[in-house]
N, C-alpha and C positions, 0 to 999 in steps of 0.2 A: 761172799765166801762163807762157807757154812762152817758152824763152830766145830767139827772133827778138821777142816782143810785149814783152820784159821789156829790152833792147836799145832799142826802139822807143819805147818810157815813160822809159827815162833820157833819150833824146836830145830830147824832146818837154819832159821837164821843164826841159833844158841849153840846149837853143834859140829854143823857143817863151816856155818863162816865165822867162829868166835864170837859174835857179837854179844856185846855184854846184857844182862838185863836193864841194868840202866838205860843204857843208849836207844834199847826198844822201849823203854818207858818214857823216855824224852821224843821218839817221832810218834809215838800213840798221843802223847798231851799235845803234839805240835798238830795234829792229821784231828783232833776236835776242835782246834782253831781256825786250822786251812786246811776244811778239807780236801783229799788229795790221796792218789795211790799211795802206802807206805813206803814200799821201795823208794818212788820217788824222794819224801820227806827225807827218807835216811838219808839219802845221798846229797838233799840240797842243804843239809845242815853237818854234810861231812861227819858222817854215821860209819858210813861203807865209802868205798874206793868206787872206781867207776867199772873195775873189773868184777869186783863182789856184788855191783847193781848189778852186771850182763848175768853174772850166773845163776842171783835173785830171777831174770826173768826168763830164764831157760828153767828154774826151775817150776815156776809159775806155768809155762808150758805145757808141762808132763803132769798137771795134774786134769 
């Protein structure tokens, strides 16, 4: 992901689906341990909902 689309993906997780910066600062330290799609991380450590991962990867989609 290139850093303008990786830029674009925090802001989209920060204002589209609330996600707090915390919580994106906990699956980034988790995703240098195991690494692993974010999206996924968030959700296997109950980050996001399972409806906020589907729209995480429709949005992933469209880019």
């Amino acid at each position: 992901m290139s850093p303008l689309t990786y830029s674009r993906f925090i802001s989209f997780l920060q204002e589209d689906l609330a996600i707090s910066t915390a919580s994106i600062a906990v699956a980034l330290r988790r995703s240098e341990q195991n690494p692993g799609p974010l999206p996924m991380i968030l959700w296997q450590y109950g980050l996001v909902t399972i409806e906020q991962l589907d729209k995480i990867y429709d949005w992933l989609e469209t880019i």
